[in-house]
N, C-alpha and C positions, 0 to 999 in steps of 0.2 A: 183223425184229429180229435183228443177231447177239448173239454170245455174249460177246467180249469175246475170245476165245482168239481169237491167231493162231499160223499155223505157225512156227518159228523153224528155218531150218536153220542146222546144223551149222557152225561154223568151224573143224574141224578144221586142222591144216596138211595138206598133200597129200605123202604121204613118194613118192619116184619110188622105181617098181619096182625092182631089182638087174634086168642082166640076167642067164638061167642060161647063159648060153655058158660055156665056157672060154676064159680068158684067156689067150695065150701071149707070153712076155716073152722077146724078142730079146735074145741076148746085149749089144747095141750100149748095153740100158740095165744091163747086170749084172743083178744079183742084189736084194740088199738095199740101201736099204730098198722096194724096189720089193714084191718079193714080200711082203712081214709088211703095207705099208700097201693092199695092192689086198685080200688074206686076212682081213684084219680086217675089212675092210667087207663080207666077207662074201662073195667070188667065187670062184669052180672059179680055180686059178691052177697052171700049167705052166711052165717054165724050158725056154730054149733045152737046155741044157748035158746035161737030163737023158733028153732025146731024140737028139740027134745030137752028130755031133765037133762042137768049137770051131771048126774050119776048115769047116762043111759048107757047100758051096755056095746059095749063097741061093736058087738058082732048086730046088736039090732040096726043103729045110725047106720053102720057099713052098707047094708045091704041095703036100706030105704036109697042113700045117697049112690051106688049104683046103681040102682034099677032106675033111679031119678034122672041119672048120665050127668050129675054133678061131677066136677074133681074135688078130688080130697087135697087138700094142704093139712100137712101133720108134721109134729114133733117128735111123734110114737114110734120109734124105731122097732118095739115089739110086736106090731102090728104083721109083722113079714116072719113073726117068728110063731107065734102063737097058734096052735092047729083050727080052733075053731073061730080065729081072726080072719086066717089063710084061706079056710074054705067061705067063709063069708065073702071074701076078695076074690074068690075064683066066681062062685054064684051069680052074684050083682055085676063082674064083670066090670067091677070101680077101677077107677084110674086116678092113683095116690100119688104124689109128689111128699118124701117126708126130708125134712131136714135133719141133717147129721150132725149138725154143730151140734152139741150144748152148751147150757149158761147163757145163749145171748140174749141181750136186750130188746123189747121190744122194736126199736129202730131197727136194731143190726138184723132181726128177722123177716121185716119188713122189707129190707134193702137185699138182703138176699134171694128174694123169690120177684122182686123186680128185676132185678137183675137177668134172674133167670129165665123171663117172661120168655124174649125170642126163640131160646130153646126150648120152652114150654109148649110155645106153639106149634112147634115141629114137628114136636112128640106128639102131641094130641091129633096130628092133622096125618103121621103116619103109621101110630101104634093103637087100634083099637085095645080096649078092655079085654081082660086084667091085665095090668101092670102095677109094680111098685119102684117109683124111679127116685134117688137119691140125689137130693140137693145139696151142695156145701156149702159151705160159710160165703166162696165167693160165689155163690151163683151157679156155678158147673153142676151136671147130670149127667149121674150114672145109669142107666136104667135096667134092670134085671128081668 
């Protein structure tokens, strides 16, 4: 004979982790509103500008900000193509997020990589370095 009681679980929603990395923002996307909308959501976030010149050579930043275990967020779609970008990304063992769009405004880029965030953390939490994974306008990740 049962009781009449059964279990009931939970329907919480499932909130995705934040990941704790820090986030590093290539000049290529500026500034704001990049940096206020990745901070709010609540991530370690760094700025090209406040680490190296304007001018610093990509293959130099690349390599400090892997060996550092920062993520890179980028515009620089050449980054994946350039030989001595490519070997800088295999070395430092960086994990780069670049966005495909072009032309967009700083919101629309902003809103893109939030977006992206829960798949960000996925990635980061099951794809060790080097990686270069493509973000789109809406959000989605390709990662190569």
């Amino acid at each position: 004979m049962t009781s009449g009681w059964r279990s009931v679980q939970s329907k919480k929603p499932s909130v995705a982790k934040l990941p704790e990395d820090t986030f590093f923002i290539d000049r290529s996307l500026g500034v704001e509103p990049v940096r206020s909308a990745l901070a709010t959501s609540g991530l370690k976030v760094e700025i090209h500008d406040d680490h190296f010149s304007r001018d610093e050579d990509d293959r130099v930043w690349l390599t400090e900000i892997g060996q550092r275990g920062w993520v890179v967020l980028t515009k620089d779609q050449r980054l994946r193509y350039r030989p001595l970008e490519k070997e800088a990304l295999k070395a430092s063992k960086a994990r780069v997020f670049v966005l495909t769009a072009g032309n967009l405004r700083g919101i629309d880029i902003a809103t893109a990589f939030s977006t992206a965030l829960p798949e960000i953390a996925k990635i980061l939490g099951s794809h060790p370095g080097p990686f270069v994974a493509r973000v789109s306008r809406l959000g989605t990740i390709t990662i190569s």
